[in-house]
C-alpha positions as a printed NumPy array, in Angstrom:
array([[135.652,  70.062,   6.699],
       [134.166,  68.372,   3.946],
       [134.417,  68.711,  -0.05 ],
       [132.488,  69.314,  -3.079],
       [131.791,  66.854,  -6.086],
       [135.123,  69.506,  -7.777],
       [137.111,  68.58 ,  -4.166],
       [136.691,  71.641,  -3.256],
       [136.598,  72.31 ,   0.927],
       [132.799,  73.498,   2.353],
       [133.154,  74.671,   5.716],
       [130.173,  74.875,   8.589],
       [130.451,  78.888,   8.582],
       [128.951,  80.977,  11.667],
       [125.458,  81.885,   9.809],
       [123.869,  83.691,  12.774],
       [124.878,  85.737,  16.339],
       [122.056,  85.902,  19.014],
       [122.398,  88.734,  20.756],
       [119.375,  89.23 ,  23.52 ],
       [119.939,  92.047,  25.886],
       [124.002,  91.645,  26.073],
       [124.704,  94.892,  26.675],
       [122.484,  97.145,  24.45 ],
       [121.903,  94.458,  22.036],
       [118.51 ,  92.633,  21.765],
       [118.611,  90.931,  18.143],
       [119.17 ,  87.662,  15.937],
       [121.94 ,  89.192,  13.524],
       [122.169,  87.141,  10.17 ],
       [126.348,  86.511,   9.444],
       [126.934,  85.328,   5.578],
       [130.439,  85.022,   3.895],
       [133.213,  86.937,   4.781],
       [131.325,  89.823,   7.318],
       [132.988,  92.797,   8.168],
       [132.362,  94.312,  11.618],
       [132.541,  98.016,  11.463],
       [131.257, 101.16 ,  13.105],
       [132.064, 104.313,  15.041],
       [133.954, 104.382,  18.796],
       [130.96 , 102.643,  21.31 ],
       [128.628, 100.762,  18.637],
       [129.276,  97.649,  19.914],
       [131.835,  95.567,  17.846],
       [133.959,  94.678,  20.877],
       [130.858,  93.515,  22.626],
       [129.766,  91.076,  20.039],
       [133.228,  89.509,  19.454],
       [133.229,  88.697,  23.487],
       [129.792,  87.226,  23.061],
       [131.532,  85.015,  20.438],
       [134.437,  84.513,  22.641],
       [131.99 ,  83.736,  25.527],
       [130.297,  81.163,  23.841],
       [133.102,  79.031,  22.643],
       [135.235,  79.42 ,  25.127],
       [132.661,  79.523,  28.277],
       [132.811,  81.755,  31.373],
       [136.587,  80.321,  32.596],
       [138.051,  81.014,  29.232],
       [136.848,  83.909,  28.233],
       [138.736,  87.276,  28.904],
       [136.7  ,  90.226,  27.417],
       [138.296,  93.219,  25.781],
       [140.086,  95.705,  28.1  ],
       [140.664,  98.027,  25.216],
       [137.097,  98.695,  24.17 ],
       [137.354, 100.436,  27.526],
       [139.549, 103.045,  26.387],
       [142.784, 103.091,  28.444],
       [141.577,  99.467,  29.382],
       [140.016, 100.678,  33.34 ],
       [136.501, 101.529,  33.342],
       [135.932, 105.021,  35.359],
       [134.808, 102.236,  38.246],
       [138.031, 100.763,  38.235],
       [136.64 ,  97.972,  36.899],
       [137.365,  95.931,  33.34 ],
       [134.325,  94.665,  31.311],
       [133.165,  91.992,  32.656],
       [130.21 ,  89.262,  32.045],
       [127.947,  91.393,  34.884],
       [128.199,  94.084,  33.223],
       [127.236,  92.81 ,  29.836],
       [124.331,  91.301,  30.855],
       [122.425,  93.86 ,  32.999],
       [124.21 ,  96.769,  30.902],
       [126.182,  98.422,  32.862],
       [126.399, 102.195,  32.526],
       [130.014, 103.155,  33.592],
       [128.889, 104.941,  36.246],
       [128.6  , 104.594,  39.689],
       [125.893, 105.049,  42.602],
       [126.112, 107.582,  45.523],
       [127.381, 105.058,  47.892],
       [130.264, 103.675,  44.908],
       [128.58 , 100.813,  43.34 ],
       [128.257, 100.095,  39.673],
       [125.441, 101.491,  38.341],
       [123.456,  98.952,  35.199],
       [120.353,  99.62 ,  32.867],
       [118.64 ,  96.467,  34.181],
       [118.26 ,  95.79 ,  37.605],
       [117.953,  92.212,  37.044],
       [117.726,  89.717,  34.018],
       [118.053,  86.995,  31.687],
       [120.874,  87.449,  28.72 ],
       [120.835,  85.104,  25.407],
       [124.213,  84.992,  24.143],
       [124.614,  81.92 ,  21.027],
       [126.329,  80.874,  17.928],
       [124.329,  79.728,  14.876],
       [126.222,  77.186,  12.814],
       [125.481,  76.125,   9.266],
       [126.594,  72.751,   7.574],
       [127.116,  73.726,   3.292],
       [124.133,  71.563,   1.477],
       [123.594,  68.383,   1.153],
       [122.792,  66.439,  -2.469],
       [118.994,  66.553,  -2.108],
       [118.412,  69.039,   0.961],
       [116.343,  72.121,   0.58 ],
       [117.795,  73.578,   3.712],
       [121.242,  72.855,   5.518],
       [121.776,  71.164,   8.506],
       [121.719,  74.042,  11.257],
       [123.188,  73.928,  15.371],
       [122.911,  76.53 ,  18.218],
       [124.951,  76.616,  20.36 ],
       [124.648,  79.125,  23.656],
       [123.627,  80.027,  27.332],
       [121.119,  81.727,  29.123],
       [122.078,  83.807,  31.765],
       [120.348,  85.039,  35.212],
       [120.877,  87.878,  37.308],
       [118.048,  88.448,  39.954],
       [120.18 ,  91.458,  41.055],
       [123.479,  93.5  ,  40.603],
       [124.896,  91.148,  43.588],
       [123.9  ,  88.096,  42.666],
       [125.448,  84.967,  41.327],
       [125.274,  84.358,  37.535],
       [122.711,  80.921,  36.728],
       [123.725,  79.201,  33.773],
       [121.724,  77.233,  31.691],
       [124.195,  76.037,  28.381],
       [122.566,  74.88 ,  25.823],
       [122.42 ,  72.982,  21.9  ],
       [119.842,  72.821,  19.365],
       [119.884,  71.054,  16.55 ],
       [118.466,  73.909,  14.562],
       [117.382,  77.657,  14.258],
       [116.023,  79.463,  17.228],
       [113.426,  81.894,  17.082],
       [112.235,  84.736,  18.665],
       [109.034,  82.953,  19.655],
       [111.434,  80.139,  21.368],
       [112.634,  82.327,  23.869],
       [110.161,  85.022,  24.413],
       [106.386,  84.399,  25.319],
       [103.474,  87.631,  25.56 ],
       [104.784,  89.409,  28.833],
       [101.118,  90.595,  29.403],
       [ 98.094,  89.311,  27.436],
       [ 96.004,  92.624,  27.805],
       [ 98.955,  93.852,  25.852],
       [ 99.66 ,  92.114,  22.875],
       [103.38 ,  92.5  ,  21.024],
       [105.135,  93.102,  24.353],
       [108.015,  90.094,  24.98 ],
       [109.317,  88.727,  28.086],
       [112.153,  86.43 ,  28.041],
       [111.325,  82.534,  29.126],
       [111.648,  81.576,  32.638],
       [114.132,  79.823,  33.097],
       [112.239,  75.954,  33.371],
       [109.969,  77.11 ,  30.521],
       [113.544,  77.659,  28.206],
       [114.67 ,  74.067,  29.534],
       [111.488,  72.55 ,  28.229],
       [111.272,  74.331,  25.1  ],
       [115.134,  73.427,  24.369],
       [115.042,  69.811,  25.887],
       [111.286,  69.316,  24.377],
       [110.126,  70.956,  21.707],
       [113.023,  71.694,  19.833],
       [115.443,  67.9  ,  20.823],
       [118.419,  70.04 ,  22.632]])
C-alpha cells in the first residue's frame, strides 16, 4: 500500500494475465480497474482464475475448480488438473482408456503482471512478472518447472523465437535454457 499527496491508498493492481497455451488460451490479456470476467458455459473464466490461483499459490497450493467440470468429475473420472491445462486436454478418452489432450507435448506460460501506481516524475510505472514455465515432453511425463520474476513487462518476442526461418511469422515457444537466459540475462530476473 502506499498513498497519494490527498492520503489517498494506491494499490499495485494485477495489470496483465499471460496466458500461453493453458488450455485453449495463447494470449497476453491487458487487466485495468475493476475487470469483470464474463462469458457463456466453456469460454474459459474458470481456467484463467486457476492460472491466477496457480501462480500465487504454486503447484502444492493450488486446487483448480471442480465445478467448471459440471457435476465436478470429468467423463474420465478425473478433476481438472495442471496436465490437463497445459497440453489441453479434450475430455475424452483413447481406445485403450487414457486421457486424450490437443498437444502431445509442450511448454505452458502461465504469469501475473503487476503494476506499482506512478511515481512523482516517472513516465511509466514500476512493472513485475511473476510466473512459470511448464514442460511436458509427453502425456506421461513429469511436469519441469522453471518459476520465474522479472522486473518488468514480458513480450511476445521474450518467449517465442521464428519456429522456422523459411517461414517467417510462425512462433515456437523458447527452449527451456534459451527462457533461463533471456529471464536471468537480458531482462535481470
Amino acid at each position: 500500500w502506499k498513498t497519494d499527496a490527498m492520503d489517498r491508498p494506491q494499490r499495485i493492481t494485477l495489470s496483465r494475465i499471460l496466458a500461453v497455451n493453458w488450455y485453449g488460451f495463447r494470449r497476453i490479456i491487458d487487466v485495468r480497474g475493476l475487470t469483470l470476467l464474463c462469458g457463456e458455459n466453456g469460454t474459459g473464466k474458470s481456467a484463467l482464475l486457476d492460472l491466477v490461483q496457480f501462480v500465487l499459490l504454486g503447484s502444492k497450493g493450488a486446487r483448480f475448480n471442480r465445478a467448471a467440470t459440471g457435476d465436478g468429475k470429468r467423463p474420465t473420472g478425473r478433476d481438472r488438473d495442471l496436465r490437463g491445462y497445459c497440453l489441453c486436454d479434450t475430455n475424452t478418452q483413447t481406445k485403450d482408456g487414457q486421457p486424450r489432450y490437443l498437444r502431445p507435448s509442450g511448454v505452458t506460460l502461465a504469469a501475473l503482471e503487476f503494476e506499482w501506481p506512478l511515481e512523482a516524475g516517472e513516465a511509466e510505472p514500476r512493472r513485475e512478472t511473476w510466473g512459470v514455465r511448464v514442460e511436458y515432453e509427453g502425456p506421461t511425463s513429469d511436469a519441469r518447472y522453471v518459476w520465474f520474476f522479472t522486473p518488468c513487462r514480458l513480450h511476445w518476442g521474450d518467449l517465442t523465437r521464428e519456429a522456422d526461418l523459411t517461414q517467417p511469422g510462425r512462433q515456437e515457444m523458447l527452449a527451456e535454457d534459451e527462457f533461463r537466459v533471456r529471464i536471468k540475462r537480458d531482462l535481470q530476473g
